[in-house]
Structure formats: structure tokens, C-alpha cells
C-alpha positions in Angstrom: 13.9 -19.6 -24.7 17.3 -18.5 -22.6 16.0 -16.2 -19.7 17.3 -12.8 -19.9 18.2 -10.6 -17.1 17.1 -7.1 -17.2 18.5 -3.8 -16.1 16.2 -1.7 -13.9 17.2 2.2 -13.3 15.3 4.9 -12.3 14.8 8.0 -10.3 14.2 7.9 -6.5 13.4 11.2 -5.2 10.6 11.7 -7.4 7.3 9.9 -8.9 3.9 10.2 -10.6 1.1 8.5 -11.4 2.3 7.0 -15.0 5.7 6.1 -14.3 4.2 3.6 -11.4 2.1 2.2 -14.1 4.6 2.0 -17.0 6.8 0.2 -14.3 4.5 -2.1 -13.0 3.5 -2.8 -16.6 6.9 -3.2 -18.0 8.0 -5.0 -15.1 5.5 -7.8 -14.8 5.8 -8.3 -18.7 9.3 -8.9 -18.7 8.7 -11.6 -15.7 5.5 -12.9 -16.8 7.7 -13.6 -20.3 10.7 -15.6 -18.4 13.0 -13.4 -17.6 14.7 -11.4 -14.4 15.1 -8.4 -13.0 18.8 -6.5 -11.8 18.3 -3.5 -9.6 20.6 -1.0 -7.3 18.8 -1.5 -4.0 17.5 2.0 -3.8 14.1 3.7 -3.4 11.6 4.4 -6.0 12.1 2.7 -9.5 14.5 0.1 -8.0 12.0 -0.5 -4.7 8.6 -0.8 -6.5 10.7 -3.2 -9.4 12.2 -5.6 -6.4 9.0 -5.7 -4.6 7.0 -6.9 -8.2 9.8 -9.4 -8.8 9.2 -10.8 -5.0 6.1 -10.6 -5.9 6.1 -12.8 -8.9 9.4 -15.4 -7.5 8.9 -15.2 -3.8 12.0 -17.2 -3.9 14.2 -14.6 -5.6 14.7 -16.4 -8.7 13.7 -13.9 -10.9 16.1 -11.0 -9.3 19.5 -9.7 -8.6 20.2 -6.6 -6.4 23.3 -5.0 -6.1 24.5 -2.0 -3.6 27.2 0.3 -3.7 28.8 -0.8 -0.4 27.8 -3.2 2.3 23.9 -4.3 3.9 25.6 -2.7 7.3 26.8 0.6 5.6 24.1 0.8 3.4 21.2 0.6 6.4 23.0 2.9 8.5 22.9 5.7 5.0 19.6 5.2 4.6 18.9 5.7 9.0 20.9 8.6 8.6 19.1 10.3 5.6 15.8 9.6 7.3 17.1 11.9 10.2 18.1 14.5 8.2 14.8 15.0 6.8 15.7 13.6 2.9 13.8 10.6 3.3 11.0 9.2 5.8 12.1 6.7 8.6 9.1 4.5 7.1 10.9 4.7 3.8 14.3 3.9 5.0 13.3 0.9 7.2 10.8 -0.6 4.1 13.9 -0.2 2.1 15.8 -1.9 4.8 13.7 -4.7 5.6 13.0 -5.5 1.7 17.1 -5.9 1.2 17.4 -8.0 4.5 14.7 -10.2 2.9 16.5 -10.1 -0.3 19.9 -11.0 1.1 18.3 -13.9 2.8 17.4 -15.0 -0.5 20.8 -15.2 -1.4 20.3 -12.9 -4.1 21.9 -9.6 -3.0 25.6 -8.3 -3.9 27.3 -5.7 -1.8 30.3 -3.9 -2.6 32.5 -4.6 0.3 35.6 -2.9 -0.6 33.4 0.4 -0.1 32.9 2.4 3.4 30.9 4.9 2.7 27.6 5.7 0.2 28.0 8.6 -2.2 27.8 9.5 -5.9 31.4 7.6 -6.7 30.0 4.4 -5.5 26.4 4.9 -6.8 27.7 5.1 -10.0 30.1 2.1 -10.1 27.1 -0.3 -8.4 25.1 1.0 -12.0 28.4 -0.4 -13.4 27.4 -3.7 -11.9 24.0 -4.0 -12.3 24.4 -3.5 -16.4 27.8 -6.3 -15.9 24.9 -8.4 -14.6 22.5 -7.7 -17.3 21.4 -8.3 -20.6 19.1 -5.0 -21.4 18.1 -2.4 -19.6 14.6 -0.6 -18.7 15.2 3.3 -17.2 12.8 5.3 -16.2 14.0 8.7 -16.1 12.4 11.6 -14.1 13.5 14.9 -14.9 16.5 14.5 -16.6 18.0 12.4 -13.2 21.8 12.2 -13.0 22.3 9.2 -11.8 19.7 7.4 -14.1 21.0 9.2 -17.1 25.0 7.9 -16.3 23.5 3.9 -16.4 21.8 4.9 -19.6 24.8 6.1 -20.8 27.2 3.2 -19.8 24.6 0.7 -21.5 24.9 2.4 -25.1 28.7 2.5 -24.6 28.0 -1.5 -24.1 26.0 -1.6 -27.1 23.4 -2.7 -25.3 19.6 -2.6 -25.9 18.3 0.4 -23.9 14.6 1.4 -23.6 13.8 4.8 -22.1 10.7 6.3 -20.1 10.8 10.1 -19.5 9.0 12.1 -17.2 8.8 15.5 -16.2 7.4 16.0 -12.4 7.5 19.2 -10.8 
């Protein structure tokens, strides 16, 4: 059986209880089956989906993460968003430290052509995670943008898409 790499998307800025469980469920299926795991490098779905395929292939064999500019930019974003108040500093430096040990791993692509982090280059790194995968998983919390334009871009690829929704207020 060929492993098959697999497309992770979902929403960031907000959770519940049984979208962590259809993730972790989904997620540890698809790896306890062979295959990998593709993510963007940000918080919620594509955090909680890098940290169960660490989990599972301490060695990063099992998983790809790409990010919409480089480690340096990207850290310094996610600093500043914790200052402003959109995120915690305790979420911003997991996030941080997870991708360091991830790039160590030699398993992390950055977009180096990129300076800055914003919704142009978010949605061209969901343009490289589906290039680096075979099917894609999305879990999509109230109707989310971002998710919704990877979903999109995978039909247009013909590929095989599978859907959560969720409505949190």
C-alpha cells in the first residue's frame, strides 16, 4: 500500500469540543493506516494535527508543514499578534517552538520569496499544501474564509475532499 499524504485545513480562531475529537480521530486514523499529514503551520486545526503526527513519527516522517513566508517572518507575526491582543503570547511561542522543532526535522517549507504574512500569502501556502497532497481533511468552523478557499482549490483539482462543519458562537 503506497502512503498517501493528506491535506489538513482548518479554522484557527475558533474551537469546540467535537471538532477536537473528530480531528484527533481522523487524524490518528489516517496515520495509524500509513499515511501523512500536510499542514499550513498555523494555530488550531493545523497545530493540534502537527502535534498528533509528532506524536505518532517523532521523527517527522509522517508530516509536511508549509508557511506562507519564512520561520523568521513567520515568528515575528505571530510575536506581534500576541501583542495586539489577537492571540496569547503562550499560543504564539507553542506555535513557535512546535515549527522550530519541525524545521529541525527537516520537514518544514517556507516561502521565502515572501516578506510579510497576510491573506495573499495565506492563501498561496493552501496552494502548496494541496500541491503536496493527495486528499484533503478540512474542518470548517463557521463558514471560515480561509478554510473554505483550500476547500475550494482541491475540488478545482479534482481531488478527494472530506468536510467537517461547525457552527461555534
Amino acid at each position: 500500500m503506497c502512503m498517501k499524504w493528506i491535506g489538513i485545513t482548518g479554522s484557527w480562531r475558533k474551537t469546540c469540543p467535537e471538532l477536537q475529537h473528530d480531528l484527533t480521530e481522523e487524524v490518528t486514523y489516517l496515520l495509524d493506516e500509513g499515511n501523512g499529514v500536510v499542514t499550513g503551520g498555523a494555530l488550531g486545526v493545523d497545530f493540534h494535527a502537527t502535534e498528533l503526527a509528532l506524536n505518532y513519527a517523532p521523527d517527522g516522517s509522517r508530516l509536511k508543514v508549509f508557511l506562507p513566508t519564512t520561520l523568521e517572518v513567520y515568528t515575528q507575526h505571530y510575536r506581534n499578534r500576541a501583542k495586539e491582543g489577537v492571540i496569547t503570547s503562550n499560543q504564539a511561542e507553542n506555535l513557535i517552538h512546535q515549527l522550530e522543532t519541525v524545521s529541525k526535522l527537516g520537514v518544514l517549507s517556507v516561502n521565502s520569496a515572501e516578506s510579510e504574512v497576510n491573506e495573499k500569502t495565506y492563501y498561496l501556502r493552501n496552494t502548496k499544501v494541496l500541491d503536496a497532497s493527495d486528499e484533503l481533511l478540512a474542518f470548517q468552523v463557521n463558514a471560515s474564509e480561509g478554510t473554505q478557499d483550500t476547500i475550494d482549490k482541491a475540488k478545482a483539482k479534482g481531488m478527494p475532499v472530506k468536510v467537517h462543519v461547525y457552527t461555534v458562537e
